[in-house]
N, C-alpha and C positions, 0 to 999 in steps of 0.2 A: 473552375474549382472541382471538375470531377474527378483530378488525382489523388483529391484529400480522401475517396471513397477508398485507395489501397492501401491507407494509413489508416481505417479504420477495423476497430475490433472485430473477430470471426467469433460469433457465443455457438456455444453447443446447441441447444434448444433451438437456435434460430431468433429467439425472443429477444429485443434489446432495448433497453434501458439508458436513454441519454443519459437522463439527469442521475444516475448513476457514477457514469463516466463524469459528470459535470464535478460530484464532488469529490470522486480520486483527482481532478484535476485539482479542486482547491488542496487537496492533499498532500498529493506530489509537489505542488508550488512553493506550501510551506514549510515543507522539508528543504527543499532547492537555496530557498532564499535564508532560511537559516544555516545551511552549513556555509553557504559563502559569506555568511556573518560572520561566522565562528573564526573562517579565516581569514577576514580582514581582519579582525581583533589580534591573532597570530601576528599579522603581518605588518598592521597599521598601530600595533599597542592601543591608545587611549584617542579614542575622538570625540568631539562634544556634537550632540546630538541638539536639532534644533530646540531654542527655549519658549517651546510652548506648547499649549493641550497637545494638540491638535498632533504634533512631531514629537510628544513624549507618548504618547497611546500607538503612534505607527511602530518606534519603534519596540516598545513594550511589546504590540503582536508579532514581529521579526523575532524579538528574542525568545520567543513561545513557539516557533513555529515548529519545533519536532512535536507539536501535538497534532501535527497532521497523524502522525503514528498510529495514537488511539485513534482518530479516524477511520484510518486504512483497517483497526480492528472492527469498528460499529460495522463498515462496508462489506468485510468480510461473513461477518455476522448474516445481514442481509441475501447477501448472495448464495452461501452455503445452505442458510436455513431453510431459504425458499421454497424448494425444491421438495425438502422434508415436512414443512407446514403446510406444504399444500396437499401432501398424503395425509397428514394426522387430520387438517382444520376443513380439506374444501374435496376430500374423496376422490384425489387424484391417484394414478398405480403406484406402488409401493415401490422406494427410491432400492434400486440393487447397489448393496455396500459395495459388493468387486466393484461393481462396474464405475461407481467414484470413484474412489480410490485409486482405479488404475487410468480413470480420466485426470485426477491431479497429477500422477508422475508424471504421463505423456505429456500434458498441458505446461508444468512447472518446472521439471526437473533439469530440462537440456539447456536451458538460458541461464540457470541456477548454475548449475557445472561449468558453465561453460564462462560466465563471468569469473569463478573461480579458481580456472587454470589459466587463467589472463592475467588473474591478480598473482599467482602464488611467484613467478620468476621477478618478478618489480617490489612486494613484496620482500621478499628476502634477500633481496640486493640492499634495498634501504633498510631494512631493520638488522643486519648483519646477522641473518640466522645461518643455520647449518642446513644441510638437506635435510637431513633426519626428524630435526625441528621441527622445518616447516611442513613436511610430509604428514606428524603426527596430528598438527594445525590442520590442516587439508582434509584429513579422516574424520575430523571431530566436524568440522562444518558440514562436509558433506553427507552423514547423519543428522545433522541439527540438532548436534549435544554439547557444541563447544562451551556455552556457559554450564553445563552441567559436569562435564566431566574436567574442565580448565580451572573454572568458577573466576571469568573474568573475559568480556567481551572477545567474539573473535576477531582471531590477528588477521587476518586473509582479507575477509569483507566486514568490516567495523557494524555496517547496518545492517548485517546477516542476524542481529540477534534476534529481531522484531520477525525475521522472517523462524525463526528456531519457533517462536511463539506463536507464528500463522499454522504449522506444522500438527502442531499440540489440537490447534482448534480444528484443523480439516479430520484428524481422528477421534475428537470428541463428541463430534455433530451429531454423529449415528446413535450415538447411547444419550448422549444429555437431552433431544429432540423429542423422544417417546415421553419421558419424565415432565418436560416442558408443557407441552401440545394437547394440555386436558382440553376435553372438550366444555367446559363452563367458564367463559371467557370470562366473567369480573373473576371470579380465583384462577383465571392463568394469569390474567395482567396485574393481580394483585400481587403473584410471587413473583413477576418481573419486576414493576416498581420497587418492592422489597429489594431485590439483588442489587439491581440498580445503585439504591442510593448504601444499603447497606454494607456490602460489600468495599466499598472506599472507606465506609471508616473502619471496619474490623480492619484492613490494611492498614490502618497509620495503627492500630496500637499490637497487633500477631505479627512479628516477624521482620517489622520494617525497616529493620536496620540490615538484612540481610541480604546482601549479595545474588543471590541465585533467588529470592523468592522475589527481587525486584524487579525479576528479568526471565521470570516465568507466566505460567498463564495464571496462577494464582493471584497475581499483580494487576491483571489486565481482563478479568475474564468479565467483569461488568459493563465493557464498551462492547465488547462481541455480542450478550446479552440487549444491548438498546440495538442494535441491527436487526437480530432474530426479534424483537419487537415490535418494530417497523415493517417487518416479514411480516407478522401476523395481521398487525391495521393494514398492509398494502392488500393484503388476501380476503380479508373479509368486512373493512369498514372502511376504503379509502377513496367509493364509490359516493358516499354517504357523504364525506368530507366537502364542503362548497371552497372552490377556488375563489381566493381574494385576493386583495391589495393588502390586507392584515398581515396575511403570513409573510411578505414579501418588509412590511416595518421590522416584526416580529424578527423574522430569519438577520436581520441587517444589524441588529441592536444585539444579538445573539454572538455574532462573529465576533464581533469588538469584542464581548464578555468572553468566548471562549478563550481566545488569543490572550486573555487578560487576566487568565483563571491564575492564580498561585497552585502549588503544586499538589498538595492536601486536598484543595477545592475542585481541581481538577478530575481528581478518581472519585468523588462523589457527586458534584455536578456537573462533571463533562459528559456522562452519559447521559441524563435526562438531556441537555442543552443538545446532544447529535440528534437524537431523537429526533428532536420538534425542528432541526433543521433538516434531516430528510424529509419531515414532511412536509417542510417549507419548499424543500427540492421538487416535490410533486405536486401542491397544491400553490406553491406563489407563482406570479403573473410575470414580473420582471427576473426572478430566480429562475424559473423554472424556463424562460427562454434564455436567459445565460447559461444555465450548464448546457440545456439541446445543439445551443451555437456548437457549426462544425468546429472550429479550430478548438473551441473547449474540449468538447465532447473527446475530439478524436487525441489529443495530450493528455487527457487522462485517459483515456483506453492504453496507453502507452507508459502508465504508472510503472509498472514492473519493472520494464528495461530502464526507462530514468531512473529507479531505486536502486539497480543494480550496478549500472556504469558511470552514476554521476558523479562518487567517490574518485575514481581514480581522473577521471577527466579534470575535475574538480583542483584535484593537485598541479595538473600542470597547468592548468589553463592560468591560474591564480598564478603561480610561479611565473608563467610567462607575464601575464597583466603584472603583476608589479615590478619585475625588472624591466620593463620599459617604461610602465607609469610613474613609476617611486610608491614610497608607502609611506608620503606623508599624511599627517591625520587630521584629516578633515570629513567630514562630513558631507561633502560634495565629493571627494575622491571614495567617499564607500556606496553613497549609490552608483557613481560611476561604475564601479565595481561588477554593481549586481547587475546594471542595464544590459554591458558590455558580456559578463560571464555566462549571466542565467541560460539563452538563445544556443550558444555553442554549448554548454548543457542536454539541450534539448536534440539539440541536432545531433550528438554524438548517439543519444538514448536512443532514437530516430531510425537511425540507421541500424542500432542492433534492431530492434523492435522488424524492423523488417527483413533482415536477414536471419535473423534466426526466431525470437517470440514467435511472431504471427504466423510462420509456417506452424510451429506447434499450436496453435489453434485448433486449426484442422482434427478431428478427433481422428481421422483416419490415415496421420498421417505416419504411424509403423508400418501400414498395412501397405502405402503409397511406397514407401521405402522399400520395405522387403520386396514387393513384387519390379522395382526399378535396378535392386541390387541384382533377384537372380535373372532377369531378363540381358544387365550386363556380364554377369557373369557365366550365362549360358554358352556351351558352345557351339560356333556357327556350326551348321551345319554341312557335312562334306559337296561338293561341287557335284554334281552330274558329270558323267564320264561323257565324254563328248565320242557323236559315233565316227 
């Protein structure tokens, strides 16, 4: 098993985090298996779902699964603020904005692009665009403004909008972190809690009927909020916290509710409910060795590339599975479905993830680059005149 060690994530600091990776893994998964819901429903029209608890709650959390989304925002959260909270709360050096910042484009940028000119020629074949069209499409994504300046999902990469929103929160970290990060911890966790739960419902009654504000950070900024939370109990109280078997009931009873949440309940109880399951992530016994397991760990270290490629693969994989399976509707032919599709999924993610992702990992790797381009581009040098 030590080839799964070059399928695993490269973090900047060196520091790494399974159970991190454990819950991008539940993340990614419930995105995976919801869009190939979405499209047996396309494909399959009407199937009866088995008639009992037990098969009306599974698939209740299939049909919830883009709430892995807000997830991928709590995690972000976490990850981003860390760094920050540990300057404001525990006296570590002071985070340099450049030097973020130009770690996120090197880090994010080139796998982003690079799914994006994969998608734009299949794209606009299937949607009967113009060049010009698709080019002004192309421009808006690749600033991460196409629901702003469109005001309606973009066409290129359907799932690029969550990422428009990750965009908003990697520039807001630096300014909202200082404001955060008082040092009298029951009034920092008192205005957390407050955001938390407030925030979801100022959003059902400001604005919710709007298009761009559903698909901005204004929509979403209370799940990013429970991460930077969890940031702060991981930095200063998560030493204090006694591992049990509690958290690990706790965390299990939790999943079914989130996957369960209606949509309303979701933006004001899915962030406290992330919360208590990253800490379930750190603190449970049977949790918290399922995310560390290699094959977890190391499939969600590879969240990105799955989010990025699993759309297009997605189509044809499907297209292929049903024109050899049929798309009669049953209920056995759509787990079929998932058993069969999810895997080449992953495998396709897989292979970007290691030709292109992971090399950008590396924080040094423009610097590997440039000295690799002018060393080929140097010229040899003349021969020795022979005496």
């Amino acid at each position: 098993m030590k080839w799964l060690g070059h399928l695993r994530r490269i973090t900047t600091s060196g520091a790494y985090l399974p159970e991190v990776d454990g819950l991008r893994f539940v993340a990614i998964s419930s995105v995976l298996v919801y869009h190939i819901f979405r499209l047996a429903q396309m494909h399959m029209l009407n199937f009866v779902p088995p008639q009992n608890r037990a098969g009306a709650i599974a698939m209740a959390m299939i049909a919830q699964g883009a709430y892995g989304v807000p997830l991928f925002f709590a995690i972000s959260g976490f990850i981003l603020g860390l760094p920050f909270a540990r300057h404001y709360l525990a006296g570590a050096p002071k985070i340099s904005v450049r030097s973020y910042l130009v770690r996120r484009v090197t880090r994010l940028e080139p796998p982003y692009i690079a799914s994006l000119l994969i998608r734009t020629g299949p794209v606009m074949i299937a949607k009967h665009m113009a060049l010009a069209a698709i080019l002004l499409h192309l421009a808006a994504s690749l600033v991460y403004m196409h629901v702003i300046l469109f005001h309606e999902l973009p066409v290129i990469q359907l799932v690029a909008w969550s990422l428009e929103i990750e965009i908003q929160f990697y520039l807001l970290v630096p300014l909202l972190l200082p404001l955060l990060c008082h040092r009298n911890a029951v009034l920092r966790r008192s205005i957390f809690v407050l955001l938390l739960f407030g925030l979801g419902v100022a959003q059902h009654f400001i604005l919710a009927e709007s298009f761009v504000f559903q698909y901005c950070i204004l929509s979403w900024l209370q799940f990013f909020l429970a991460g930077v939370l969890v940031a702060d109990i991981y930095l200063t109280d998560l030493e204090r916290i006694p591992a049990s078997w509690i958290w690990d009931a706790v965390s299990a009873c939790l999943w079914v509710v989130f996957f369960n949440l209606g949509r309303y309940e979701s933006k004001v109880l899915g962030p406290a409910i992330i919360a208590v399951l990253f800490l379930g992530a750190f603190k449970g016994k049977v949790f918290s060795w399922f995310y560390r397991a290699a094959p977890v760990s190391i499939m969600g270290g590879m969240c990105y590339s799955l989010y990025l490629t699993h759309s297009l693969a997605l189509q044809g994989l499907a297209w292929a599975f049903y024109k050899v399976a049929g798309t009669q509707a049953s209920y056995a032919h759509f787990v079929a479905s998932e058993i069969i599709i999810f895997p080449f999924l992953v495998l396709v993610g897989a292979i970007f993830f290691v030709c292109l992702e992971r090399p950008c990992m590396d924080k040094l790797w423009p610097q590997k680059l440039w000295a690799y381009l002018r060393a080929k581009l140097q010229p040899s040098p003349d021969p020795l005149p022979q005496q």
